[in-house]
C-alpha positions in Angstrom: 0.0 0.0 0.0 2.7 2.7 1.0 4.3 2.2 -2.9 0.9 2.4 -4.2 0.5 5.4 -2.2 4.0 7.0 -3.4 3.3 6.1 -6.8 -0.5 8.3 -6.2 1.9 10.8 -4.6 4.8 11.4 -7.5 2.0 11.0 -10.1 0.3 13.3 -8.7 3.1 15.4 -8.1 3.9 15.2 -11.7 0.6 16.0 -12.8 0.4 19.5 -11.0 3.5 20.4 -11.5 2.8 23.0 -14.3 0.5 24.2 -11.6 2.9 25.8 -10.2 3.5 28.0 -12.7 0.8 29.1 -13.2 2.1 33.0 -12.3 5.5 32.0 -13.3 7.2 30.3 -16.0 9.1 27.4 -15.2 12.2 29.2 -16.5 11.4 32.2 -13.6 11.3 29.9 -11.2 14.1 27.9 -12.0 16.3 31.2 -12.4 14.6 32.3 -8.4 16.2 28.5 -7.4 19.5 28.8 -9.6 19.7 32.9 -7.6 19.4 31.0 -4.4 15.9 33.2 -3.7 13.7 30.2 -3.2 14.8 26.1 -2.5 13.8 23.9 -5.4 10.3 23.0 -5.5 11.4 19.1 -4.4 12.5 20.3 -1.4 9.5 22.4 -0.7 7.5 19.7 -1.1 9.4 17.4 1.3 8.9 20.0 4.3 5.0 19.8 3.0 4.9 15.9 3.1 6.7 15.9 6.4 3.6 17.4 7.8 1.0 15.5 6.2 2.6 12.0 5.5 0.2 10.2 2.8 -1.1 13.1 1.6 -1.8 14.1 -2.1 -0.5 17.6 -3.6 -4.0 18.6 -5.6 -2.2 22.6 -6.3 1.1 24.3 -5.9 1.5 28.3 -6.3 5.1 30.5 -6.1 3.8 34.1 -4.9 5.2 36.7 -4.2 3.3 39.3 -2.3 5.2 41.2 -0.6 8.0 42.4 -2.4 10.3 41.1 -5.2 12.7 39.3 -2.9 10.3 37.6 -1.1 8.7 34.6 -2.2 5.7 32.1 -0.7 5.3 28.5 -1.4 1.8 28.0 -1.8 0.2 24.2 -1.4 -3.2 23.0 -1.3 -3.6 19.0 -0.2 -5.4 16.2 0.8 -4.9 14.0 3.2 -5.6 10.6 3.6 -9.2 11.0 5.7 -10.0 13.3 2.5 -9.1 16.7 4.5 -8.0 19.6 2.5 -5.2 21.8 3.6 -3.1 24.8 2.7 -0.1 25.1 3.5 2.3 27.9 2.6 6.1 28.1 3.7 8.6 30.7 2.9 9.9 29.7 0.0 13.8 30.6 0.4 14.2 29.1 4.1 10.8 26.4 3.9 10.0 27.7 7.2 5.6 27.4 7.5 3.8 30.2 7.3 0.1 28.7 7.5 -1.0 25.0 7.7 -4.7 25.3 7.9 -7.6 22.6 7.1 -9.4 24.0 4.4 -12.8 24.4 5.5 
């Protein structure tokens, strides 16, 4: 079950990943990692699945609100009881910013 689970996961994963650039191109994104302004995207989603082992990555945002150094991760997921959450970390360090059940 837990390969079946991480094959869901990285298909899923797969699947959305254009989702994340959906404000950004994959080549401003990569250029933000390549700077050293935001961790790659893998790694951002490790410190997501960390908190909600088993879950499923349904959307995936880069933001940046706040000015142009600062950058938000942006997740939405579901776990394996079917709750939603969002999650958003700070997308250079990964530290969590909001991990809410979407209600």
């Amino acid at each position: 079950m837990k390969t079946l689970t991480a094959l869901f996961t990285a298909a899923a994963l797969t699947l959305t990943a254009g989702l994340a650039q959906a404000d950004m191109s994959k080549s401003q994104i990569d250029q933000l990692v390549k700077d050293g302004k935001i961790k790659p995207l893998e790694s951002l989603d490790e410190i997501v699945m960390k908190l909600h082992p088993g879950a499923t990555i349904t959307d995936r945002d880069v933001d940046n609100h706040f000015n142009k150094d600062d950058y938000e991760y942006e997740v939405e997921l579901r776990d394996a009881q079917g709750q939603e959450w969002d999650v958003d970390l700070n997308a250079k360090t990964g530290e969590v910013l909001k991990n809410d059940k979407d209600d």
